[in-house]
N, C-alpha and C positions, 0 to 999 in steps of 0.2 A: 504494500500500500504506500503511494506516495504521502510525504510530506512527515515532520515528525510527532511520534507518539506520543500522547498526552494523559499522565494518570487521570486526572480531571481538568477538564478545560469547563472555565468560569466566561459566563459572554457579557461582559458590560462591564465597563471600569468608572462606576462610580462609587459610593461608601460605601455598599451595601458588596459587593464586587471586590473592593479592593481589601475590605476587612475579610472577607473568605481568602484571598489570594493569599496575604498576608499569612495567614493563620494555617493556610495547608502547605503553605513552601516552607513556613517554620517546624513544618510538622515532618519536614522530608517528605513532602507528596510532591512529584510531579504534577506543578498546577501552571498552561497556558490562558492568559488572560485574554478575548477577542472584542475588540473597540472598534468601532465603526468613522468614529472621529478621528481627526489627527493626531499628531502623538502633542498636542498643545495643553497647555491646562487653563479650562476658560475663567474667567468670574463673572460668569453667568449666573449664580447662588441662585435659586430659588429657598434654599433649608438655611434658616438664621438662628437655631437654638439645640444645644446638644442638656437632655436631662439628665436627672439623677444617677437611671439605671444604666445609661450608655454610657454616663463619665464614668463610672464603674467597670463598666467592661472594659473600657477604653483604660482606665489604670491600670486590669489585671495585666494588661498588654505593654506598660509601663508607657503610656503615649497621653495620660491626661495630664501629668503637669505641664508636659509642652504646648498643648492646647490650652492650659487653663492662662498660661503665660501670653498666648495671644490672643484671648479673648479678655470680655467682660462680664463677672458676675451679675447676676442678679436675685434676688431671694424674691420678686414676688412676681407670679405673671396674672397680668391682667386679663379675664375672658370675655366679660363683655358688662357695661354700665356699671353699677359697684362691686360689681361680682371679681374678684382678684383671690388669686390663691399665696397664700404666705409660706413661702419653702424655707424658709429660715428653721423649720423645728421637722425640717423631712430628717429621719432616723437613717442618714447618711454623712460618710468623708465629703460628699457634697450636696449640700443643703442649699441651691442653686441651683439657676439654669445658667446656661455661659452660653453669651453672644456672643457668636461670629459665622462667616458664612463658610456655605456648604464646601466649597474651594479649598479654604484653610485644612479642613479635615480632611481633605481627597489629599494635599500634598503630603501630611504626616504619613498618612496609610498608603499611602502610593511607595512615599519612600523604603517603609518598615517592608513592601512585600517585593519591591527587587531587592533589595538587601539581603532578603531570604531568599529570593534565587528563580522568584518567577518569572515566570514568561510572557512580554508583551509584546500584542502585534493589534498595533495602528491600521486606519483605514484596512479594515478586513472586519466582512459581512457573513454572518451567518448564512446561508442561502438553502441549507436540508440538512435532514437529521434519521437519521435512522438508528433505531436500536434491535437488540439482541438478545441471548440469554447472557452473552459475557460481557458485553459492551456498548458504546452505541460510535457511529460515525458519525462525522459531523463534516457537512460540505460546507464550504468557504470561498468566499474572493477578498485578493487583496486588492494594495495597488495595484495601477495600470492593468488592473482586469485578471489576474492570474488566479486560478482555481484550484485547489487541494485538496485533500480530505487529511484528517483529524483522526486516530481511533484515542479513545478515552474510558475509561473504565466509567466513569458519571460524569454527566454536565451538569449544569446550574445556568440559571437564566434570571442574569440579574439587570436585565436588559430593558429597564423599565417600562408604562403603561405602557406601549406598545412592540412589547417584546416579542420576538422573530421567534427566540425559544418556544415561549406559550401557543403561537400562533400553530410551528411544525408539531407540535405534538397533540393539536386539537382541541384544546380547552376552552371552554368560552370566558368572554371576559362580565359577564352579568355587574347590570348596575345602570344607572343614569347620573345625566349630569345633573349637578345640583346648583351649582353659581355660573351663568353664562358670561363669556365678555368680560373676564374680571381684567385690572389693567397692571402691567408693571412697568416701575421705568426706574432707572438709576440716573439720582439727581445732585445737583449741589445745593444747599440752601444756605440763603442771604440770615436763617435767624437758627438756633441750636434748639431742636427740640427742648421739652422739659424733662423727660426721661429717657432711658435707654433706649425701650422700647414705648411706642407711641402707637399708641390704638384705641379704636372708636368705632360704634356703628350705631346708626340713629335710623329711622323707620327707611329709607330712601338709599342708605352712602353706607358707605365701611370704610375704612381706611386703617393704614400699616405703616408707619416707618420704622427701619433699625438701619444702623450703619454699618458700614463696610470697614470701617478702618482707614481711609484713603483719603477722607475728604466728602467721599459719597454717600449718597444713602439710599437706602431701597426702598419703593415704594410699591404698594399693594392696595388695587383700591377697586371700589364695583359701585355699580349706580343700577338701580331698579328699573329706573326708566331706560338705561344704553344696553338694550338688549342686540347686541349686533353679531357677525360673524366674527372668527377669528381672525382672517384675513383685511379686517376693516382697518383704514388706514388710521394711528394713534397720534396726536398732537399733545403739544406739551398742557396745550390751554387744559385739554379734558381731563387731563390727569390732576389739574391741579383746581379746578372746579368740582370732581371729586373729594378732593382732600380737602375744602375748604366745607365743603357741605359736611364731612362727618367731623372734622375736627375741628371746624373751625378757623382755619386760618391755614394758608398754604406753604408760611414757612417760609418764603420768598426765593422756592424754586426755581432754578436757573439749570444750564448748561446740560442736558441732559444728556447721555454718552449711549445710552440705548434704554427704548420702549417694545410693546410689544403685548398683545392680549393673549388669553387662553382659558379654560374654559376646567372647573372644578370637578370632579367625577368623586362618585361614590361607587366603587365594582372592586370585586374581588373574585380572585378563581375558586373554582370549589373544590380544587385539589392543589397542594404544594407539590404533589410528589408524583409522577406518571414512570413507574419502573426505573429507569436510571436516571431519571431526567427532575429535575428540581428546579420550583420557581422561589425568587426572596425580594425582596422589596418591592420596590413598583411592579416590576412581573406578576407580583402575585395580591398586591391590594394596592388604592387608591382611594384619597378620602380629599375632604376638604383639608386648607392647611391651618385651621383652627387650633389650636393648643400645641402648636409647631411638634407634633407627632410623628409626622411624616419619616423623615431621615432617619430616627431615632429608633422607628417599629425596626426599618429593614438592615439596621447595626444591627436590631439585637436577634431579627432571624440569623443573619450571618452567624453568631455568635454561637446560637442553638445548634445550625448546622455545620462548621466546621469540623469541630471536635468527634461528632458523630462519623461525620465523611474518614477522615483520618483515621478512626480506631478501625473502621470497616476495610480503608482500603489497605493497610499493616496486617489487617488480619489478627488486631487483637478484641474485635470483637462481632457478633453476628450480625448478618445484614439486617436483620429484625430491625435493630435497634436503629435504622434509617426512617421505619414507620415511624417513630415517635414525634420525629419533627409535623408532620400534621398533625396530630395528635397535641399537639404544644404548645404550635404557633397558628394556626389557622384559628381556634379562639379569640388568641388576642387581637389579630386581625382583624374580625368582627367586631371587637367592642370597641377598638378605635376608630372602626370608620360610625360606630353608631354614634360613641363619645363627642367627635367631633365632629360631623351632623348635625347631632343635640345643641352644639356650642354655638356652629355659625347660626343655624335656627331659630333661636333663642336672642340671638347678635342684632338679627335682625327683623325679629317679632315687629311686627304692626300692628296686627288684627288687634282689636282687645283683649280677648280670652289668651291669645298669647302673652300680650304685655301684663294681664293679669299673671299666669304662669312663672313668668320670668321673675315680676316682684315677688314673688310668694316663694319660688328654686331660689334667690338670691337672701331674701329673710331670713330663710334655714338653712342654710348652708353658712349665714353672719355667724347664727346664734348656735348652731350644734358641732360642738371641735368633732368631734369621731365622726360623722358626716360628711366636713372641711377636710377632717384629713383622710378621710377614702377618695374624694376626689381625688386631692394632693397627689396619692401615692399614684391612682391610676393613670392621669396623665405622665407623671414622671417616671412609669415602669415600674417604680419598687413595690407595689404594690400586685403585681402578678403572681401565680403560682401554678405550677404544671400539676397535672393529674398523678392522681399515687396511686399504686396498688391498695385494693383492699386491706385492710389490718396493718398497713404501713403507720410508721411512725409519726405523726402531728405535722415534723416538720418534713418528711419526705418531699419534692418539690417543691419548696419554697427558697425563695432566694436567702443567703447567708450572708450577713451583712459582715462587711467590714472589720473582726475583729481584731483583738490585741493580740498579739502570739508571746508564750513562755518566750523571752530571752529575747524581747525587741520583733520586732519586724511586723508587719500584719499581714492578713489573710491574703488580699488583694494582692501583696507582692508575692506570695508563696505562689499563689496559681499562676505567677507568668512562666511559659512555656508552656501552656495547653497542658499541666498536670492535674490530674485529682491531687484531693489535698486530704487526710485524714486526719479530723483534729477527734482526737485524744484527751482523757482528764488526766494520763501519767503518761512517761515514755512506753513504746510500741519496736520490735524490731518487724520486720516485716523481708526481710530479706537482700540478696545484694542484685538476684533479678528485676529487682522494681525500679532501679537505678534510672533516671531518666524520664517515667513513668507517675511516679507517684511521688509528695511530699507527707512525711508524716509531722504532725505541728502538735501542738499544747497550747490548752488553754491559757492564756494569760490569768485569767480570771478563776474562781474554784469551782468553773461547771465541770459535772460529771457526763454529759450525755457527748457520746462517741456520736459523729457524722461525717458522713465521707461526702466531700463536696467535689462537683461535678469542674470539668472544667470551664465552665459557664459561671460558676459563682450560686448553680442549684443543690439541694440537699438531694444524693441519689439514693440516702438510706442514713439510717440515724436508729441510735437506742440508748435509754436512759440509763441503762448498764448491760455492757459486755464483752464476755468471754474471748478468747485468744481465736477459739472455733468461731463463733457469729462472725467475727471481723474476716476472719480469711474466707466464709463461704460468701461476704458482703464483696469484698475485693476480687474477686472471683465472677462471680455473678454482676457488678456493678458496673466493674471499671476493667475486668478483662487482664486484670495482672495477679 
């Protein structure tokens, strides 16, 4: 077969894409990245906010203090009229959202995954896919028109809402659009926002700015009444006759370096997984960009699937455990695109029973903290938990926060390099095969309950006390060492 061989070939190099590359070149998997675009990096950002559980995953990978260094905190995000959410007391190392655009994250993770040894190839098009029992092939063009084939033991199709992967393997894309003609435009302004982020939606207008860093700032904006195509040609006037109708004032925008409409969808595929063939971020869900969600679901699909891919393709563990990722992540895809739905919805209630709704969702949510903070956690991730087996332990599937480790160091840094992590209430030997494989830690603190944490930063098994035997058939069974 011409062209060369690829243990897994990933099609689309944005974060969602580049955080899987990353994570299986680090793994020792042969991983080909396939980008349609130039080998250029745009600042095109559409994604302005990375949350709780993604700077998280992003630490385990040791890559959030250099993002936290070029961004800007913020503890509160605003969703719509009084309604704001207070993250200053989310039960995490980041108790924050950090501004900055989608670009900045693509060049860390871009970097971290040829440095691990992946493969990219620019201007080269998906164009067929076929699979098998061992594999699937994958047709291609590149430059100047040249055609290949690929074999690959799995793909991934992180190739967003209009992904070529989802398209060859049949899947529909179900859902409608829900905001038509929304407008963007990278601006300069004559006057400095009053916050970081700047948002508003009044019966009629919506409106968004966050900055870039540069000087510029982005703006996101819809009007009730400018129901047009996307093709309709955008001037600066309409952008800023938007922004002035929801915010009141336009800021005294100037110079604009590029505009451009597009149009909000709510759809998600009904399957992540079609045999060898795997969809993750925009491939595989699309929502409004309300509670800046977006970037952040298809980090942490990547995150879910990486580790899984790698243990399967090594051969340390059953391909079974590839079903789980639907199983895991197709949920929470659902609830964000319902979440944020609800959010623009609500953004921009007119009707009265609506505007009644909203004050009465905003009353309670003032005045009830446990409430306040299930929101909190759900938009920012930390609040997920994957399915457990029956008679599983409390914490089985739920994320493990942050903790302290015997003898300095914390959890987060133990898990980089894609290891399970077994923390322990006393020292554990476990052997000198596991070498690479597995960390074994200790409580800083005097918990007793043994958990073997996933390389995701999930509980894959946990017990409030046990034996030398439970822990080796857990290690065995869990984690495949």
């Amino acid at each position: 077969m011409n062209g060369t061989p690829a243990t897994v070939v990933v099609v689309g190099s944005g974060p969602t894409g580049l955080l899987l590359a990353g994570d299986l070149a680090g793994a020792g998997v042969p991983v080909t990245v396939l980008e349609k675009r130039p080998h250029k990096t745009s600042n095109l950002s559409r994604a302005f906010v990375l949350h709780a559980r993604t700077l998280e995953q992003l630490d385990a990978r040791g890559l959030a203090d250099d993002l936290e260094a070029v961004g800007r905190p913020l503890d509160r995000l605003r969703l719509f009229g009084r309604l704001g959410i207070d993250l200053s007391a989310l039960p995490s190392r980041f108790n924050h959202l950090l501004v900055l655009p989608q670009y900045e994250v693509e060049k860390v993770l871009k970097r971290r995954a040829v440095e691990a040894g992946a493969d990219f190839r620019y201007e080269t098009e998906l164009t067929g896919l076929a699979q098998d029992a061992d594999g699937v092939t994958v047709e291609v063009r590149g430059p100047e028109g040249r055609t290949e084939s690929l074999r690959a033991a799995y793909v991934v199709g992180a190739d967003g809402m209009r992904s070529a992967v989802r398209d060859a393997i049949g899947l529909p894309f179900p859902g409608t659009s829900v905001i038509r003609s929304v407008v963007l435009a990278d601006v300069r302004l004559a006057e400095e926002p009053p916050a970081l982020l700047t948002v508003n939606a009044v019966g009629d207008a919506f409106a968004f700015l966050a900055p870039f860093g540069d000087g510029y700032h982005r703006v996101i904006g819809w009007h009730r009444g400018r129901d047009v195509p996307d093709s309709e040609p955008l001037d600066l006037a309409e952008v800023k006759e938007i922004t002035r109708l929801a915010l009141g004032r336009d800021f005294g925008m100037h110079d604009a370096r590029w505009m451009s409409r597009f149009h909000s969808d709510e759809r998600q595929a009904p399957a992540y997984r079609v045999g060898r063939v795997f969809l993750a971020g925009d491939a595989a869900h699309v929502h409004t960009p309300a509670g800046g969600q977006g970037m952040n679901t298809g980090l942490q699909d990547a995150a879910n699937l990486s580790w899984k891919l790698a243990a399967v393709v090594a051969g340390h563990a059953d391909p079974a455990l590839l079903d789980t990722y639907q199983a895991e992540r197709h949920p929470v895809g659902r609830t964000v695109l319902r979440s944020s739905g609800g959010i623009v919805r609500l953004a921009m209630a007119k009707r009265p029973w609506t505007l009644a709704a909203r004050a009465a969702l905003t009353a309670f949510l003032n005045a009830v903290g446990p409430a306040r903070r299930a929101v909190a956690a759900q938009v920012t991730g930390i609040g997920y938990r994957y399915p457990a087996p029956r008679g599983a332990h409390r914490l089985t599937g739920t994320r493990v926060p942050d903790v302290a480790l015997a003898g300095g160091g914390r959890l987060y840094e133990a898990l980089r390099g894609g290891r399970f992590v077994l923390l322990t209430p006393e020292p554990y030997e476990t052997g000198p095969g596991r070498a690479g494989r597995l960390t074994v830690a200790h409580w800083a603190s005097g918990r007793r309950t043994t958990v073997l944490v996933r390389p995701d930063g999930y509980a894959a098994w946990a017990a409030d006390s046990a034996d030398a035997a439970q822990i080796e058939t857990a290690l065995t069974a869990q984690a495949g060492v």
